[in-house]
N, C-alpha and C positions, 0 to 999 in steps of 0.2 A: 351688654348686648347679647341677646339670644342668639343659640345656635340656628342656623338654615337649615329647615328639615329636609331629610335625606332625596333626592330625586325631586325638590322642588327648588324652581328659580326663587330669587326676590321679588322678582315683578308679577310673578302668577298671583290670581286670587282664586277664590274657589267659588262654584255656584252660588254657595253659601252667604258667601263674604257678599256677591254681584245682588241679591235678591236680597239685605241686609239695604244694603248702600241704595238701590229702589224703594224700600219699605219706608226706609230715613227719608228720602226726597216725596213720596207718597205725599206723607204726614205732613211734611213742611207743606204744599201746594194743595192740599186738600181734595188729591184724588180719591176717586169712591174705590168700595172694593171690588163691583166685579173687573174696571179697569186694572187696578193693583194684581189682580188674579190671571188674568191677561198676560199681565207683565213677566211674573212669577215663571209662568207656562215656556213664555219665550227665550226667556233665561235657562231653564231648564232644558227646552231645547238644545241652545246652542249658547251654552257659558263663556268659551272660548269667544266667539263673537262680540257678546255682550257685556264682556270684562274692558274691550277697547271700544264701547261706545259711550256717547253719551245718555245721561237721562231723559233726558228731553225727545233723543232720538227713540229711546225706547216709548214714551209714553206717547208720540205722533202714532207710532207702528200698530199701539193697541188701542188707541182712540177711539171711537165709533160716532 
């Protein structure tokens, strides 16, 4: 088992990881990209938010 890096819980993800975990769900549903770019933005925004949502809820929020 790896070590817990320093000042990070177990449960935290990082933007990274949230916009990773959308790109996979993207591809799988055959979102276009400027949607996925949307998505990305939002994320970016506000990762914290977006780490305890769903995908589905993200891709309603950037839909057009």
């Amino acid at each position: 088992m790896s070590k817990k890096q320093q000042g990070r819980r177990a449960d935290d993800i990082s933007a990274e990881e949230i916009k990773q975990f959308w790109h996979d769900f993207c591809e799988r549903k055959g979102v276009d990209a400027a949607t996925r770019a949307r998505g990305d933005a939002k994320i970016e925004h506000d990762p914290e938010y977006w780490a305890d949502q769903t995908m589905l809820r993200l891709l309603d929020a950037v839909a057009t």
